[in-house]
C-alpha positions as CSV (number, residue, x, y, z in Angstrom):
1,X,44.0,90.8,116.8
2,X,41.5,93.7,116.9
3,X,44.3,96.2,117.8
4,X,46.3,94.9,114.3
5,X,43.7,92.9,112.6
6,X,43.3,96.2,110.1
7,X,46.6,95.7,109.0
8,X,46.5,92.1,107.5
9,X,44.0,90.3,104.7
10,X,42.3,87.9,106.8
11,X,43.9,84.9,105.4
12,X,47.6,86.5,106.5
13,X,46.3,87.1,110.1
14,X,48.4,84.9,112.6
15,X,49.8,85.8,115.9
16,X,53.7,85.3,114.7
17,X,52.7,88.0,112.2
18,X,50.9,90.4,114.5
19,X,54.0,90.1,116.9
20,X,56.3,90.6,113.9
21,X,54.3,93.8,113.4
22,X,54.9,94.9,117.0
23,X,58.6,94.9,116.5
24,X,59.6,95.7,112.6
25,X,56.4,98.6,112.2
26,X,55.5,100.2,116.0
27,X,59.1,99.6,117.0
28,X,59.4,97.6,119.9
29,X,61.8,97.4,121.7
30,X,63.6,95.3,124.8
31,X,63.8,98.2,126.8
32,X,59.9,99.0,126.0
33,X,59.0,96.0,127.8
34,X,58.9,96.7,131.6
35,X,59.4,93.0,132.6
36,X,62.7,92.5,130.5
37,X,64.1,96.1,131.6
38,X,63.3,95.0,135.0
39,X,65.1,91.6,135.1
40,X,67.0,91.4,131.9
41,X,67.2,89.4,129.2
42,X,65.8,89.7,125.6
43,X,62.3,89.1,124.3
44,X,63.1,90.1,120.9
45,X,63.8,87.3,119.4
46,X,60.8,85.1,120.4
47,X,58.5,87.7,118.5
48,X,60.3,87.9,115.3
49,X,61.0,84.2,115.3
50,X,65.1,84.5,116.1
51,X,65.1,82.3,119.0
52,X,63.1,79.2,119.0
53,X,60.3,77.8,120.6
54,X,58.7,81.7,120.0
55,X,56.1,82.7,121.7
56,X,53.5,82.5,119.1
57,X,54.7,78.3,118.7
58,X,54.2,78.6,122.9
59,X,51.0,79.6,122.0
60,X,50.1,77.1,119.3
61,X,51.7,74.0,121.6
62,X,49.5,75.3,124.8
63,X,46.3,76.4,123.0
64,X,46.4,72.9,121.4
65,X,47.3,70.4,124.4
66,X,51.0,69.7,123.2
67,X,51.3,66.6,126.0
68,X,55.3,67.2,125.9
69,X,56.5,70.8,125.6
70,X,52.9,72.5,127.4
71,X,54.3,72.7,131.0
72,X,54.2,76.3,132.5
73,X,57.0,78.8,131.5
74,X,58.6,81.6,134.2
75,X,57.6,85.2,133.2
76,X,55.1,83.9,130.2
77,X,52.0,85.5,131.8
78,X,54.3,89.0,132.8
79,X,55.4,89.3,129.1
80,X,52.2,88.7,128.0
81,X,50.8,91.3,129.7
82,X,53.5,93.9,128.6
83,X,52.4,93.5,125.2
84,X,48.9,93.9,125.4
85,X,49.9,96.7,127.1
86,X,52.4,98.2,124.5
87,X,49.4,97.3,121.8
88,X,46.9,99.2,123.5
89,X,49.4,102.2,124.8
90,X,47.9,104.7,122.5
91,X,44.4,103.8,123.8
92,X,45.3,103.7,127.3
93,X,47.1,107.3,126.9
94,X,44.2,108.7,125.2
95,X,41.9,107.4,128.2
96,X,42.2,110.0,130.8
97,X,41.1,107.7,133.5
98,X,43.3,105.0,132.4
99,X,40.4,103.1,131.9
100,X,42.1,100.5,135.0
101,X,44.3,99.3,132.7
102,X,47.4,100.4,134.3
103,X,49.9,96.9,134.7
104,X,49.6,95.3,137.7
105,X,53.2,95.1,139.9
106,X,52.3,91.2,140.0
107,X,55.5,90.8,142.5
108,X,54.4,93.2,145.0
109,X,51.6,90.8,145.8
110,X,53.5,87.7,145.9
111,X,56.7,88.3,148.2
112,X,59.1,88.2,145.0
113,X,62.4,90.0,145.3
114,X,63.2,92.5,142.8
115,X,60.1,91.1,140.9
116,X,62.8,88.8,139.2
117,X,62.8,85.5,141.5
């Protein structure tokens, strides 16, 4: 919230708005998001609420000990970690070390093919 937390009162923060921001005000994009370019697909949808459960109701159901709909979900953690990257891209740019922030190729470490198994 820090990163978009100046853009919101503090009773209209929530994280389905702050992803909502990402895509209608900085402009992201499928393509911007290196695990979706990668494998395919669309991410879209689940940040501005188009396709249900979103990723902000993920959130709320895993955060909260949903006993039905809490079980893990492929890619959650990889997408997850794009976006915090996107959020923080300007920071990261302006950080001539990188600050160790780069993304971490999480399927050269596990044997994955592609990165998309």
């Amino acid at each position: 919230m820090e990163r978009y937390g100046a853009h919101y009162r503090k009773q209209d923060r929530s994280f389905a708005a702050v992803l909502k921001h990402m895509v209608n005000t900085d402009g992201l994009t499928d393509e911007q998001i290196p695990m979706i370019s990668r494998c395919g697909g669309s991410a879209i949808g689940q940040l501005i609420g188009t396709t249900k459960p979103t990723l902000a109701q993920r959130r709320n159901a895993m955060a909260h000990g949903d006993p039905f709909d809490g079980l893990p979900v492929g890619g959650l953690i990889e997408l997850v970690r794009d976006l915090i990257t996107f959020a923080y891209r300007n920071f990261i740019a302006e950080s001539g070390s990188n600050n160790g922030m780069t993304p971490v190729r999480w399927e050269a470490r596990n044997d994955v093919v592609a990165g998309c198994g």
